[in-house]
N, C-alpha and C positions, 0 to 999 in steps of 0.2 A: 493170435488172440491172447494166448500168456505175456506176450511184450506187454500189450495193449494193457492188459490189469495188471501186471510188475507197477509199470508207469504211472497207473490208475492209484495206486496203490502208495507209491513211494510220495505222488504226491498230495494224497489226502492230509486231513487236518490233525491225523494222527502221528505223520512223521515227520510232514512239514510243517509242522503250527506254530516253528520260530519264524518263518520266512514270513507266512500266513497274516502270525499277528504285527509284525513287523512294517508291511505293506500295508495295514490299516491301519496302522497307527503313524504312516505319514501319510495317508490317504486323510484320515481325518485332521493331521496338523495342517495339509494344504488347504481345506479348508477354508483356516481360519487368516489366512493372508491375505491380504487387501490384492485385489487386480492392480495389476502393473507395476508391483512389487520386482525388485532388482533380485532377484533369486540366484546362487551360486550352488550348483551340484558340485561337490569338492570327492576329488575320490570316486567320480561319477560312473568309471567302468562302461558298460553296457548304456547306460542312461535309462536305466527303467520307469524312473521317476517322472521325466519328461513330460507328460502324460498328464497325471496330476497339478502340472503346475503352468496347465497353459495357457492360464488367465493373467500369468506373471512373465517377466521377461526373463526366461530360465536360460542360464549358460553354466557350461560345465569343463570340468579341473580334473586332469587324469597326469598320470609320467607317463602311461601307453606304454609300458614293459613286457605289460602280461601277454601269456598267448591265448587264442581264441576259445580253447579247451580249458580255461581257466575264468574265462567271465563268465557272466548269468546267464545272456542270452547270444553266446557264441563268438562275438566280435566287438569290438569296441564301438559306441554311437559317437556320435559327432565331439568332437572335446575342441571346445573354445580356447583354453591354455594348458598348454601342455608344456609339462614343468614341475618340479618340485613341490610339496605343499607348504613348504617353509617359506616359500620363494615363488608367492603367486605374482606376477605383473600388474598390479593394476592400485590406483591410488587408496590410501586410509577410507575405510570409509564407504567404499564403493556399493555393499550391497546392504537391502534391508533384511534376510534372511539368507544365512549359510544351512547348507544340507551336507551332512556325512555320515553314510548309514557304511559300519564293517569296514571300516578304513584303518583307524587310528592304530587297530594291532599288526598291521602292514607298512607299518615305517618307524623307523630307527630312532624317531624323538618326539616321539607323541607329546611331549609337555609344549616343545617349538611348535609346532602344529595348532593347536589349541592357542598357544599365543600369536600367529599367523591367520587364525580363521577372527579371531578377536580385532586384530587391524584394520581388516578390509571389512568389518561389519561397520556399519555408523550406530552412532549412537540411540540404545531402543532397541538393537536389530536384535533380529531372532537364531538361537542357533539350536537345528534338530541335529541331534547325534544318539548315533548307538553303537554298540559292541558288542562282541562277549566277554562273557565271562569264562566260560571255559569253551575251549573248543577243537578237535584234532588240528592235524599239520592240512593246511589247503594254499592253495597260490605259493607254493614253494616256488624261488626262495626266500618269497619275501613275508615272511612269518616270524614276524620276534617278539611279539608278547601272547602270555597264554591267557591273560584277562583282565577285564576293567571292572572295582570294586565303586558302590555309591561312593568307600570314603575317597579314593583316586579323584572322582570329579569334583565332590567337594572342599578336597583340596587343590586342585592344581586351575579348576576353573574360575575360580574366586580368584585366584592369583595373576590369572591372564587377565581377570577385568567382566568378569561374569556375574551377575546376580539373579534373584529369580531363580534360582534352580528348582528344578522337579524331575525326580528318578522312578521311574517302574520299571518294574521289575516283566520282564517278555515272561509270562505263565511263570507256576512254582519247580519243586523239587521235582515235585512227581512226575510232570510232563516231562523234564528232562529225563529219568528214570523210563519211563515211558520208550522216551525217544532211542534211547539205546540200549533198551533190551530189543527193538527190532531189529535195531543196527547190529546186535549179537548174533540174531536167526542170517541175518543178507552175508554175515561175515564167514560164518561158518557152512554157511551150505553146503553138501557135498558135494564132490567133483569137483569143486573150484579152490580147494586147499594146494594139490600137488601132495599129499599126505602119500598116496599110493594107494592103487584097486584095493588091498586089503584092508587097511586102515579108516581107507572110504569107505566100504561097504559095511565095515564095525560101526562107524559113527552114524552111518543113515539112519537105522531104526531109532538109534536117543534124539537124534536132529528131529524127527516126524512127530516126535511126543513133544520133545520143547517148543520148536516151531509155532502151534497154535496158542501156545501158551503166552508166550513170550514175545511173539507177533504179532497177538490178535487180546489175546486177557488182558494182560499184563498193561499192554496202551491204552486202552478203552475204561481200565480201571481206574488207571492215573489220572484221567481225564474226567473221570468223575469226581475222584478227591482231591484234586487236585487245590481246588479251593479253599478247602481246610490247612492248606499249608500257610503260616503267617507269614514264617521265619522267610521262607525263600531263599535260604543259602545255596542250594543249588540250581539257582536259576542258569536258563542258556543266555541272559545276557541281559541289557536295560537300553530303556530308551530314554533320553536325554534331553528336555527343554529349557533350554538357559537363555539371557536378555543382557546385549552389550547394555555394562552398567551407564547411566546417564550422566554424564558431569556433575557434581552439588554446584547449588549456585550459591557464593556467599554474598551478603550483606556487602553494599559498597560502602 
């Protein structure tokens, strides 16, 4: 029964409200896609997405490195080209909407990347992308950037050949704030430091006092004022709607 609400718990809206809002916000980009749209999951992992998009002709783009304890939902789903993301096989052009949700901080030349999803979009095409902004070490070892700022896209996507941009911000400061005073109660539990029986049983009684505080106040606060945050500097990360720019056409 305590698994059961651990679980319950870890994946409510209060701890997981990046992933949360993350999946509605390509829930709702899918959408807006015409049926029978060339769709490309880039980075596709698990293929969560699958699902959403299956009024379109969705294929998907992995290197297949990872191990199973490392993706969303345990194992890799079906990956169409497996391959580099620099280095996808298929002609200019190819799809009318690119997909990369949590990719781009997991390879060594995010600016190539970005100039490789640009290729194989045709002209008009759509591309959804997100990241974070900040975020721990996960899928080691392939973690080499700590986060993607609005100015990052709106310089480097404009340079691959993107227009149209539109950045939000995944919830403000505070939900971040939020999110890792819980991650401070899961971290510090007792008996699961190796601290020692003593040292253990010194910290239990401060742990029982923080714990609701910091577990249970502290997120549900944030989550109320969250709104009142403009700035949003400490967001856990943005999501990304940019449009392979169209050729000008000049005057003959």
């Amino acid at each position: 029964m305590f698994r059961k609400l651990a679980a319950a718990f870890r994946s409510s809206d209060l701890f997981a409200f990046n992933l949360r809002n993350r999946d509605a916000w390509v829930r709702e980009q899918a959408t807006t896609i015409a049926p029978g749209t060339r769709v490309l999951d880039a980075g596709a992992g698990s293929a969560p997405y699958r699902g959403l998009f299956s009024h379109c002709v969705y294929e998907t783009q992995d290197f297949a490195q990872l191990k199973d304890d490392q993706l969303r939902h345990g194992a890799y789903g079906t990956i169409d080209y497996v391959c580099d993301m620099t280095a996808i096989p298929v002609a200019d052009g190819t799809f009318g909407v690119v997909l990369c949700t949590e990719v781009i901080e997991h390879h060594p030349e995010p600016i190539r990347v970005v100039q490789e999803l640009a290729r194989v979009l045709a002209s008009g095409g759509v591309l959804l992308l997100t990241a974070p902004l900040g975020s721990g070490l996960h899928q080691q070892p392939f973690h080499y950037y700590g986060g993607y700022t609005p100015y990052w896209y709106l310089r480097f996507l404009p340079a691959a050949g993107f227009s149209n941009i539109t950045i939000e911000a995944n919830a403000g400061s505070l939900r971040h704030f939020g999110q890792e005073a819980i991650r401070f109660v899961r971290m510090t539990a007792p008996f699961r430091q190796g601290m020692g029986l003593a040292a253990e049983l010194a910290w239990l009684p401060f742990w029982l006092v923080f714990a609701p505080i910091l577990g249970l106040a502290v997120p549900f606060a944030a989550q109320l004022m969250d709104r009142f945050d403009k700035a949003q500097h400490f967001t856990v990360g943005y999501h990304v709607r940019a449009e392979r720019a169209r050729p000008v056409k000049t005057a003959p």
